[in-house]
DOKOL-192455 format. One record per residue: residue in three letters; x, y, z of N, C-alpha, C in turn; residue number from 0. Coordinates in pm, whole numbers, plus 50000, padded with zeros to 5 digits. Layout:
<rs>
("ALA"; (X; Y; Z); (X; Y; Z); (X; Y; Z); NUM)
...
</rs>
This chain:
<rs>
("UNK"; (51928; 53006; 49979); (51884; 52886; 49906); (51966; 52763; 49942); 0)
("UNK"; (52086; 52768; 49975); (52178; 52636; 50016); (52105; 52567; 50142); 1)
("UNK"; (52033; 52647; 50235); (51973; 52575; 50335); (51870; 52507; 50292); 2)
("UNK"; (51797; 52541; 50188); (51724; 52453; 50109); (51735; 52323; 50065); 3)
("UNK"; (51809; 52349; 49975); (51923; 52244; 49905); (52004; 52122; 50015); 4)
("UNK"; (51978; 52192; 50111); (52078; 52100; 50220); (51996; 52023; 50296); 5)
("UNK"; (51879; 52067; 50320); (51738; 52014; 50365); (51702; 51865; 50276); 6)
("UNK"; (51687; 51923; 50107); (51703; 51844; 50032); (51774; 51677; 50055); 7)
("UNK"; (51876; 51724; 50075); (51998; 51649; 50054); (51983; 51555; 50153); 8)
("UNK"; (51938; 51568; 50237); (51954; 51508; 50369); (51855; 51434; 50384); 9)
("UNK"; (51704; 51469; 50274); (51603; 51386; 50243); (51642; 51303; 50151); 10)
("UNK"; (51720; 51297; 50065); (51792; 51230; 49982); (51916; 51088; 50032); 11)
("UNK"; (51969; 51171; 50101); (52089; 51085; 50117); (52119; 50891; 50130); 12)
("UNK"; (51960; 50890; 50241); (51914; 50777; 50269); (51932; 50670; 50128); 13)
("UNK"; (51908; 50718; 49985); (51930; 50643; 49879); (52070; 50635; 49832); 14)
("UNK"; (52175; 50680; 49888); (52261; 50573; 49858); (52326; 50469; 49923); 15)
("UNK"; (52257; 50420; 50031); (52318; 50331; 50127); (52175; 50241; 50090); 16)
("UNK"; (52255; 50081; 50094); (52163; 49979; 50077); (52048; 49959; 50215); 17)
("UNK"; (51901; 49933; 50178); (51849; 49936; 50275); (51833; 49796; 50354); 18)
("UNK"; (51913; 49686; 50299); (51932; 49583; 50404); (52031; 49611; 50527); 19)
("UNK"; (52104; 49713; 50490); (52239; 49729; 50597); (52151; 49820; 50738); 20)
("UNK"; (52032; 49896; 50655); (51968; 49953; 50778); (51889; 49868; 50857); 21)
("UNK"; (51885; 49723; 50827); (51759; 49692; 50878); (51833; 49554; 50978); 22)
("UNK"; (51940; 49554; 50957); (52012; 49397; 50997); (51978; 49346; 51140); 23)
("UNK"; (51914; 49480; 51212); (51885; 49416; 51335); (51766; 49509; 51376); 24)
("UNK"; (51673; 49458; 51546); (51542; 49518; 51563); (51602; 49675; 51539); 25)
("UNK"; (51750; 49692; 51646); (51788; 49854; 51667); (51796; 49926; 51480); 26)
("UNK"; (51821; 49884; 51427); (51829; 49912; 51264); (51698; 49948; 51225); 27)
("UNK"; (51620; 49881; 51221); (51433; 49917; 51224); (51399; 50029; 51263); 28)
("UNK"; (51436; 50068; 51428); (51379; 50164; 51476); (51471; 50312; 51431); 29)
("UNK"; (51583; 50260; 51401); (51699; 50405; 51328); (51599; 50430; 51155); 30)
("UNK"; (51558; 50319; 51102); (51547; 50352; 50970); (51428; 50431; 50981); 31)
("UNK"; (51342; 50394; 51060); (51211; 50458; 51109); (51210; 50606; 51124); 32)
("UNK"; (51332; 50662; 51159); (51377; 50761; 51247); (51414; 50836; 51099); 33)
("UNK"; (51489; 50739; 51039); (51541; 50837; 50943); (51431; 50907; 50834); 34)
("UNK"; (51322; 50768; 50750); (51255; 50784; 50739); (51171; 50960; 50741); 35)
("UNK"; (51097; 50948; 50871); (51052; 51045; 50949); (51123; 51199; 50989); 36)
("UNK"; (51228; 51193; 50958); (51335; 51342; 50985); (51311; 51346; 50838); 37)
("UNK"; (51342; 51278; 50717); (51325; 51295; 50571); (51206; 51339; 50546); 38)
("UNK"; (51070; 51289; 50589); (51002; 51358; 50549); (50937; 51512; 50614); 39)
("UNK"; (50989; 51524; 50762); (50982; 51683; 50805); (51067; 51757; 50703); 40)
("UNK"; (51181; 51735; 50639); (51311; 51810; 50587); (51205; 51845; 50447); 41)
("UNK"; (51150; 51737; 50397); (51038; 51783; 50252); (50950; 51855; 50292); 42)
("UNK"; (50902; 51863; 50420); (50810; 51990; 50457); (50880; 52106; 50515); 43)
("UNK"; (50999; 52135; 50538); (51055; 52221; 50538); (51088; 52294; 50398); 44)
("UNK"; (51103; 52175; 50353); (51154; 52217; 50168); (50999; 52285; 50078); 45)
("UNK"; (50918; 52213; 50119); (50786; 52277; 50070); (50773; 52447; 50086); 46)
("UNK"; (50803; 52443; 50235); (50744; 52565; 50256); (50840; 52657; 50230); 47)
("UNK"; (50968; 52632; 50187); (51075; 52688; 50141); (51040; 52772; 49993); 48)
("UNK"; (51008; 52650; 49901); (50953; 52680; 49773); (50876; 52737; 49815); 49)
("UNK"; (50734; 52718; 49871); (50666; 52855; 49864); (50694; 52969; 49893); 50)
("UNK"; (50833; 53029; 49903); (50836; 53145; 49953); (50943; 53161; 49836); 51)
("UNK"; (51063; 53086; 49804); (51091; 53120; 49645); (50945; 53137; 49527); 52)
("UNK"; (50879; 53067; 49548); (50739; 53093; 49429); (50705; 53240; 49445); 53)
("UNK"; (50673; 53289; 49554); (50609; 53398; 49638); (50699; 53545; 49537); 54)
("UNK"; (50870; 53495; 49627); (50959; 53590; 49499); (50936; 53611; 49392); 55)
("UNK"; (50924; 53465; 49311); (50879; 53454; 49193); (50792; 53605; 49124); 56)
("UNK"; (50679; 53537; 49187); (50556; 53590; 49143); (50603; 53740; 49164); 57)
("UNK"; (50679; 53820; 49263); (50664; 53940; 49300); (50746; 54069; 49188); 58)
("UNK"; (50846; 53952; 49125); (50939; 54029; 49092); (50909; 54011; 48912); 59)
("UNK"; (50774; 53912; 48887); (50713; 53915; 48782); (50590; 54022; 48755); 60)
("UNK"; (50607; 54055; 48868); (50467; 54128; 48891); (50530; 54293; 48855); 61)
("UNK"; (50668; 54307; 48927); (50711; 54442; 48926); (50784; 54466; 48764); 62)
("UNK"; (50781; 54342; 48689); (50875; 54320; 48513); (50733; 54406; 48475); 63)
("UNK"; (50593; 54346; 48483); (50470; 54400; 48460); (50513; 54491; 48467); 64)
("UNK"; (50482; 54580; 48548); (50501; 54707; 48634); (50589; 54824; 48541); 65)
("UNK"; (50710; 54802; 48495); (50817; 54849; 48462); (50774; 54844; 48300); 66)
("UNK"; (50717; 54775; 48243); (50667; 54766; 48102); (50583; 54851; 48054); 67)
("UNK"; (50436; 54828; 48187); (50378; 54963; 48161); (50421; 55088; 48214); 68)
("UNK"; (50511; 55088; 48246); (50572; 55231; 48291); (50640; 55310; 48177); 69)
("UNK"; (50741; 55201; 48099); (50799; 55222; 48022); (50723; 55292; 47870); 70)
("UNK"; (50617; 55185; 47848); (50493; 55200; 47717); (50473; 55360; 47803); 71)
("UNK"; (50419; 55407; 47922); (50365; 55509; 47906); (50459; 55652; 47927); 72)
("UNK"; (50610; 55620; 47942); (50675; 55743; 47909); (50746; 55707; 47787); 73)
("UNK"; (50720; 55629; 47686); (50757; 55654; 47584); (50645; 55760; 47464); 74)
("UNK"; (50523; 55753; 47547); (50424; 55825; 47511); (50465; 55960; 47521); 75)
("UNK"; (50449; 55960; 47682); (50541; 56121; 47723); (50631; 56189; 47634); 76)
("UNK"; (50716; 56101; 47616); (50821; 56166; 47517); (50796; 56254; 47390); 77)
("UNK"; (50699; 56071; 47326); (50655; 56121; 47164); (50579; 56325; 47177); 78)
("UNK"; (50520; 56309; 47321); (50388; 56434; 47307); (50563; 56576; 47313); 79)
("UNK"; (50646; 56533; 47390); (50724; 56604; 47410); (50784; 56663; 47323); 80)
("UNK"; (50839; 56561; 47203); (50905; 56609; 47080); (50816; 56688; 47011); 81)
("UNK"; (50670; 56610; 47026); (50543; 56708; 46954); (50584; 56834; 46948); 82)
("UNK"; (50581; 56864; 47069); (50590; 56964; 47093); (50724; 57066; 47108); 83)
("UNK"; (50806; 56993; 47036); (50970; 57041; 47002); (51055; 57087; 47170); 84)
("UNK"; (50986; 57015; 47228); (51051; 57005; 47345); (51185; 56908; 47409); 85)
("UNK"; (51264; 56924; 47373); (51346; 56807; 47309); (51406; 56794; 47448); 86)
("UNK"; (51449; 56902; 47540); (51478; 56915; 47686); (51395; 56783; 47769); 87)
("UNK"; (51254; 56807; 47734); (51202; 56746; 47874); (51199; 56576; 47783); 88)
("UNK"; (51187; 56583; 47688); (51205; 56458; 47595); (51343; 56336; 47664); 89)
("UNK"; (51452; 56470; 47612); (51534; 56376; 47697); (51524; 56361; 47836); 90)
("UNK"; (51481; 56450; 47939); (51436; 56380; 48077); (51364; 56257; 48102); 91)
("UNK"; (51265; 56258; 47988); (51170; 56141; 48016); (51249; 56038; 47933); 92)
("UNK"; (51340; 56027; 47838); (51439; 55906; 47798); (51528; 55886; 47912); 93)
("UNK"; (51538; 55978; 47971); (51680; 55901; 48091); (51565; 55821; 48188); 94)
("UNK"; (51439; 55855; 48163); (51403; 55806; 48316); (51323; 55652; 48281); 95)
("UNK"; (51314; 55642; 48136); (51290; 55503; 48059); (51436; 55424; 48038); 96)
("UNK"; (51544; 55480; 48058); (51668; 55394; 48074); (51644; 55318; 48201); 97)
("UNK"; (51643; 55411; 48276); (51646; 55362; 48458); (51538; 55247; 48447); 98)
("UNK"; (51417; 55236; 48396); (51326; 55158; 48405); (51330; 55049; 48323); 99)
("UNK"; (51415; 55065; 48192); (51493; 54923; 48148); (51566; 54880; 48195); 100)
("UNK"; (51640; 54956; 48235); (51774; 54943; 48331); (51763; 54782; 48501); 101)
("UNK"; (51624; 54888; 48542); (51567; 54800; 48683); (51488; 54663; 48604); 102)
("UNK"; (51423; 54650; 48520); (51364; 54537; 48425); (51455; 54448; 48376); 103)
("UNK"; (51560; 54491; 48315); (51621; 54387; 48333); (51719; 54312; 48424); 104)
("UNK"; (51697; 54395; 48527); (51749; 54318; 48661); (51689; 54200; 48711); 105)
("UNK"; (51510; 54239; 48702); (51384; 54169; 48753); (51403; 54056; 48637); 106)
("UNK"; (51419; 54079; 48534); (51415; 53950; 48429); (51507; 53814; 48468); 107)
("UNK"; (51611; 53892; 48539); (51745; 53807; 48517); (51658; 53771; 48666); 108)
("UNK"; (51632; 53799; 48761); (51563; 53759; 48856); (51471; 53662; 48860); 109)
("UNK"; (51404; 53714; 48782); (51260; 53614; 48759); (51320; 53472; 48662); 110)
("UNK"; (51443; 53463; 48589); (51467; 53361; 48554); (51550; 53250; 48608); 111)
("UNK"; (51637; 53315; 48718); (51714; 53259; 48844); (51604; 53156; 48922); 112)
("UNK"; (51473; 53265; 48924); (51437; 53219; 49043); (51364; 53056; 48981); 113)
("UNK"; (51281; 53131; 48855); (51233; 52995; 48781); (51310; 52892; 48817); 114)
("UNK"; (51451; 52886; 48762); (51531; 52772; 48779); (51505; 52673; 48859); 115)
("UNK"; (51570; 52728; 49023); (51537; 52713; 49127); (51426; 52665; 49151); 116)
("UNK"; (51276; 52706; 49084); (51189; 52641; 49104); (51165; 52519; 49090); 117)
("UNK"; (51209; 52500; 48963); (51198; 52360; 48862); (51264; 52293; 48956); 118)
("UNK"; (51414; 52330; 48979); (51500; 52229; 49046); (51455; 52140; 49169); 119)
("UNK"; (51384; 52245; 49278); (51304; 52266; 49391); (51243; 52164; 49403); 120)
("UNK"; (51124; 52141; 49304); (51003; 52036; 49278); (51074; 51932; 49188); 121)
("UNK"; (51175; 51912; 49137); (51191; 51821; 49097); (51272; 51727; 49193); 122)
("UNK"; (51372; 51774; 49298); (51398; 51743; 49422); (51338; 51675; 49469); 123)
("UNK"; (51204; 51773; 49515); (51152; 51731; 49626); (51037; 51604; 49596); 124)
("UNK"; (50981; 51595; 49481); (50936; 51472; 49398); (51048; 51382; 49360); 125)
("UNK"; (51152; 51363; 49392); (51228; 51229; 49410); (51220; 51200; 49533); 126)
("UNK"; (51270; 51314; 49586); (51286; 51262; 49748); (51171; 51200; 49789); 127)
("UNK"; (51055; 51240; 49764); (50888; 51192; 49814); (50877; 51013; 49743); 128)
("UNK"; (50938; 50998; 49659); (50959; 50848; 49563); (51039; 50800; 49592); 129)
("UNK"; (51148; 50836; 49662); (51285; 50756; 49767); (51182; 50739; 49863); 130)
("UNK"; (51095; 50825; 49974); (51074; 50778; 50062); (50969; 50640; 50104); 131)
("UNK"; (50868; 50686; 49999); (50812; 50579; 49928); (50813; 50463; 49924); 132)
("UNK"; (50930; 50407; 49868); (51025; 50287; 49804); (51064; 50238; 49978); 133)
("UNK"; (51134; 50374; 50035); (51175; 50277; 50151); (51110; 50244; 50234); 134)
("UNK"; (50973; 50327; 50234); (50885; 50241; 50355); (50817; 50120; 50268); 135)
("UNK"; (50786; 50104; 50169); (50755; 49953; 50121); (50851; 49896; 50208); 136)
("UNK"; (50976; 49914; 50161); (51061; 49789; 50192); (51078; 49771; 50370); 137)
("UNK"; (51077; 49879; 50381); (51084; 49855; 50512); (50969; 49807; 50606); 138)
("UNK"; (50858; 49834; 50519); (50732; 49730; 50567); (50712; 49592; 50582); 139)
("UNK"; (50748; 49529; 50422); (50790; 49416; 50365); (50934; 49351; 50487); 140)
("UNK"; (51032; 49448; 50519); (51073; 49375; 50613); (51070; 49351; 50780); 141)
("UNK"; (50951; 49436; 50804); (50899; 49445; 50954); (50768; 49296; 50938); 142)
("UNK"; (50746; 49265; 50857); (50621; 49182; 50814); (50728; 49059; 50772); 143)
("UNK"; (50786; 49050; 50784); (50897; 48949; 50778); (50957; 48888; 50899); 144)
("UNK"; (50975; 48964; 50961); (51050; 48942; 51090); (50932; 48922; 51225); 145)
("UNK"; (50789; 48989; 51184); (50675; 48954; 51252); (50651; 48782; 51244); 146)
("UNK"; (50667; 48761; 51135); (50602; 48615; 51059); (50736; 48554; 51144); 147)
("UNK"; (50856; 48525; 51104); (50958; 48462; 51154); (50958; 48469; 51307); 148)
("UNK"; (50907; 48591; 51411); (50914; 48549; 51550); (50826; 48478; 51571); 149)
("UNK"; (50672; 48465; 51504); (50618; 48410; 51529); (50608; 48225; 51533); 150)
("UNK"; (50671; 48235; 51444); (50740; 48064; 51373); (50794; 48053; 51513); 151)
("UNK"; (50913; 48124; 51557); (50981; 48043; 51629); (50967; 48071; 51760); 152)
("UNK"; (50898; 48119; 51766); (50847; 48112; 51913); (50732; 47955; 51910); 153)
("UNK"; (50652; 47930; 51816); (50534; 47814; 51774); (50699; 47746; 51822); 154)
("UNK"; (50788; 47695; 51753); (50903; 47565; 51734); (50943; 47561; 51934); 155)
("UNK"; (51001; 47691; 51997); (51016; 47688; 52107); (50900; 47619; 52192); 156)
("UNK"; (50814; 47696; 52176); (50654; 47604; 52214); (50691; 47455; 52275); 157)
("UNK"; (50672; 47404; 52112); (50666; 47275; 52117); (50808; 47214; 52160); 158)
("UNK"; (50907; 47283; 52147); (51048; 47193; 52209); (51049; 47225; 52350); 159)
("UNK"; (51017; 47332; 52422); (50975; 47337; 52551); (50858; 47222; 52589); 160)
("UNK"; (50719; 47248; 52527); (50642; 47181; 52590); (50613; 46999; 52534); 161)
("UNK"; (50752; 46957; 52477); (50741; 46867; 52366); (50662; 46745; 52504); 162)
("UNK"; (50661; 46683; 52634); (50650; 46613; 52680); (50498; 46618; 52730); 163)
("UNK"; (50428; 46746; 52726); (50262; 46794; 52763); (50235; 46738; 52625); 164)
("UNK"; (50258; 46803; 52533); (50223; 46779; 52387); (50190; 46587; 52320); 165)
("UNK"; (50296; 46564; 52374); (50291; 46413; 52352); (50168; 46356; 52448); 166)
("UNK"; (50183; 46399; 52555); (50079; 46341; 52655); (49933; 46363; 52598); 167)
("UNK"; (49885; 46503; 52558); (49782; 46567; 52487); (49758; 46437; 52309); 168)
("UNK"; (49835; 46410; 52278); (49822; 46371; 52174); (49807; 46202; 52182); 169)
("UNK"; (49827; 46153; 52309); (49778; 45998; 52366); (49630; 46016; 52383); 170)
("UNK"; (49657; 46126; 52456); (49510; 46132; 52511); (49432; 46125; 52353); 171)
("UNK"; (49436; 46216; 52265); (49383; 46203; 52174); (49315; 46058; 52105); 172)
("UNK"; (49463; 46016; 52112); (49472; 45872; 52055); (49336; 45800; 52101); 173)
("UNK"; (49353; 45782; 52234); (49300; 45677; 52287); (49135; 45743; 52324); 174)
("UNK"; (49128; 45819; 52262); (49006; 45906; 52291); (48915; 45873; 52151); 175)
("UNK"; (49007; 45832; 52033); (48967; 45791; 51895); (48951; 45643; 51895); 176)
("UNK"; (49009; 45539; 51985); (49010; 45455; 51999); (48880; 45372; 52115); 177)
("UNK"; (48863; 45461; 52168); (48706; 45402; 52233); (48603; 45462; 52158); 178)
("UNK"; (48649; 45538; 52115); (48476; 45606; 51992); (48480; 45497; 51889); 179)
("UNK"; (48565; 45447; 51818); (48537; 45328; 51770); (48513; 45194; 51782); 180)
("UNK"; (48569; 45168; 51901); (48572; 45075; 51985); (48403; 45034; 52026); 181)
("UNK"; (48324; 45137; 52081); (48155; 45200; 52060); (48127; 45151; 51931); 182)
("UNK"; (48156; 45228; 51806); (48087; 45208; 51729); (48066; 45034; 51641); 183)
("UNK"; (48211; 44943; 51713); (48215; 44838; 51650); (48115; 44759; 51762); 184)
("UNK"; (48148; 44811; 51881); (48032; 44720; 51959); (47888; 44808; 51931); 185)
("UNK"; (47863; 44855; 51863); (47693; 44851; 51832); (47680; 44774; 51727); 186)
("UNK"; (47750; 44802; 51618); (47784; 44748; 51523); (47739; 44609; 51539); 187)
("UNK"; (47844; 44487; 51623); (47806; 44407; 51640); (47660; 44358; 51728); 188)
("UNK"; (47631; 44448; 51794); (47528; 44421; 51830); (47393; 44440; 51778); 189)
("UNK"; (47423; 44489; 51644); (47287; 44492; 51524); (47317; 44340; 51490); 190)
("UNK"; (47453; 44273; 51424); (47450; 44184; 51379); (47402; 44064; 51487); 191)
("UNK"; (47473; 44051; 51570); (47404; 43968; 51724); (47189; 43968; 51753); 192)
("UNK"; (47184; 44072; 51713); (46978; 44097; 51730); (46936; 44032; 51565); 193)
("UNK"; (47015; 44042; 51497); (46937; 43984; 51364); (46938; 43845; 51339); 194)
("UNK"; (47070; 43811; 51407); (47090; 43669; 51405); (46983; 43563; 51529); 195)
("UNK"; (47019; 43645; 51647); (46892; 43570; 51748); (46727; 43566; 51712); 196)
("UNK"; (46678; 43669; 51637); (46581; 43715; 51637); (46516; 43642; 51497); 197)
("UNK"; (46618; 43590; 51389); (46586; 43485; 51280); (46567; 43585; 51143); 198)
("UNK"; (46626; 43689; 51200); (46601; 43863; 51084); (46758; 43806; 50987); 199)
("UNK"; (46822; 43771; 51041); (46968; 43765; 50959); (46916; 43657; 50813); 200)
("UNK"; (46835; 43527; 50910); (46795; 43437; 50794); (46745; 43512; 50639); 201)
("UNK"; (46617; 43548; 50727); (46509; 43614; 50589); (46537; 43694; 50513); 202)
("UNK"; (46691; 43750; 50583); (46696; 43852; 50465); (46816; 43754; 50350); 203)
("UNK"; (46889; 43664; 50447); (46975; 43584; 50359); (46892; 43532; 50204); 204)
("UNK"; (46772; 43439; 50290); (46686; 43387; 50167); (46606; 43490; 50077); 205)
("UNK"; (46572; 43625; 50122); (46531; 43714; 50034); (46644; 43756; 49937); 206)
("UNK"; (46789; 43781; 50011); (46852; 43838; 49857); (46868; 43708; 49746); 207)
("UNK"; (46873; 43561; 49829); (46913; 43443; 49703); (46762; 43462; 49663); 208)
("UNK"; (46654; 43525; 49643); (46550; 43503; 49572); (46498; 43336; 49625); 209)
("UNK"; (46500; 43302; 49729); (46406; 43156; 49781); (46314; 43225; 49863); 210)
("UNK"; (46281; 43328; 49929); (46161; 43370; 50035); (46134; 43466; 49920); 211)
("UNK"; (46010; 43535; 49914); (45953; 43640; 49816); (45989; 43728; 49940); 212)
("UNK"; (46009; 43846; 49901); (46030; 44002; 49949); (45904; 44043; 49993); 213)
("UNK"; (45900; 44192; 49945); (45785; 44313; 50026); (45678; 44270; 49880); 214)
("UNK"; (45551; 44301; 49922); (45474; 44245; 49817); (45445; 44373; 49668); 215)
("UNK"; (45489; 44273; 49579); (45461; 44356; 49426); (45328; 44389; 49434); 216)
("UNK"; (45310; 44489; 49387); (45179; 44563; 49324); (45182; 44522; 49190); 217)
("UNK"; (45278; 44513; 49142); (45285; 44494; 48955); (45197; 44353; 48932); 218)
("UNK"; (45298; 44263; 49035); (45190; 44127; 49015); (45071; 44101; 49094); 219)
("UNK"; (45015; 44178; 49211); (44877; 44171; 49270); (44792; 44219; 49140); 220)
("UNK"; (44799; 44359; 49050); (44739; 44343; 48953); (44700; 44273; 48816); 221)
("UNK"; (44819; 44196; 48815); (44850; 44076; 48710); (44757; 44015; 48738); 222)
("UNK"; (44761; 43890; 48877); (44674; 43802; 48922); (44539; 43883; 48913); 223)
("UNK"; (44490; 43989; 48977); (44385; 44052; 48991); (44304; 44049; 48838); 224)
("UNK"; (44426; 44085; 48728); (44313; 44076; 48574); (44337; 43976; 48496); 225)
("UNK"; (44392; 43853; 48549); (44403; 43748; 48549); (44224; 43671; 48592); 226)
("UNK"; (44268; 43658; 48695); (44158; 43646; 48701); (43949; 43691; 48660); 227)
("UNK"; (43987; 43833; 48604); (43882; 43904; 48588); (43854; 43817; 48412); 228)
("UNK"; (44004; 43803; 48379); (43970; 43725; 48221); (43910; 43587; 48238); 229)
("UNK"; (43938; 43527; 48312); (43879; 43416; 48314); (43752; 43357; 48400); 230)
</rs>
């Protein structure tokens, strides 16, 4: 059982050392990874360990059975023995119900050892499975950290390497925004230039002061229209 226990332990151990000290550099990552991964073969070693303490378990519960009804049925023996004032073979069959309490409670003290062990076993090995847990979060959380941060600074190198393309790219821009408007003010003016030659700038001047009449009312073509029909 200590090789058990030591299996254990070694899935364990990883929790008492802080897990920033494992991670301080890339080589730290790939050790914690490592450790990680040996911890959780050592819980499948430990698994299959318990199953073979359970296995005991069960066997030496099976033989307590065993020894009970053995016992119930030469205490029968006996009773028919005395029946029968046979007190000789009576006591043969009591010595041979000693021996069989005798081996029962060996198996008891057995079967309660082993229980122990069991409990202990799975309660082990369900921490250790919740240590390991915990540390691959964190150790996710800090591989996803250090992804994000090379990426930053490699973008900053980028641009302090390519800071003189970049600037050039960003004239170009400039001046690329500066003739698209440059376009749009010369059409611009050249609506105002066609309205003014063409005598369109006037009419609409005197249409908004209300001195030229606009697009023609319907409201007042029918006015005049029953205007006239009254008179």
């Amino acid at each position: 059982m200590s090789g058990v226990f030591n299996k254990l332990w070694t899935a364990l151990r990883g929790g008492v050392r802080e897990i920033g000290d494992a991670v301080v550099d890339a080589n730290g990552v790939r050790i914690f990874e490592q450790e990680i991964e040996d911890a959780r073969a050592n819980i499948s070693d430990a698994k299959r360990s318990l199953t073979e303490v359970m296995a005991n378990k069960m066997q030496a519960e099976r033989r307590v059975k065993e020894l009970v009804d053995a016992i119930s049925e030469h205490e029968a023996f006996a009773v028919k023995a005395l029946e029968k004032t046979d007190e000789g073979l009576a006591l043969e069959v009591a010595e041979k119900i000693a021996k069989f309490e005798t081996e029962k409670s060996e198996q008891d003290a057995i079967v309660q050892r082993l229980d122990r062990q069991v409990d202990a076993l799975k309660n082990n090995i369900k921490n250790a499975e919740k240590l390991i847990a915990d540390h691959e979060r964190e150790l996710s959380i800090v591989k996803t950290t250090e992804s994000v941060q090379k990426a930053t600074e490699q973008v900053v190198e980028n641009i302090a390497s390519n800071n003189s393309t970049l600037n050039s790219a960003r004239d170009s821009l400039d001046r690329i925004k500066k003739r698209q408007q440059m376009r749009q003010d010369q059409m611009e003016a050249g609506e105002v230039l066609e309205k003014e030659f063409s005598g369109n700038d006037l009419d609409t001047k005197l249409e908004e002061a209300g001195i030229k009449g606009g697009k023609v009312d319907a409201e007042a073509i029918l006015a005049r229209i029953k205007s006239k029909k009254e008179s």
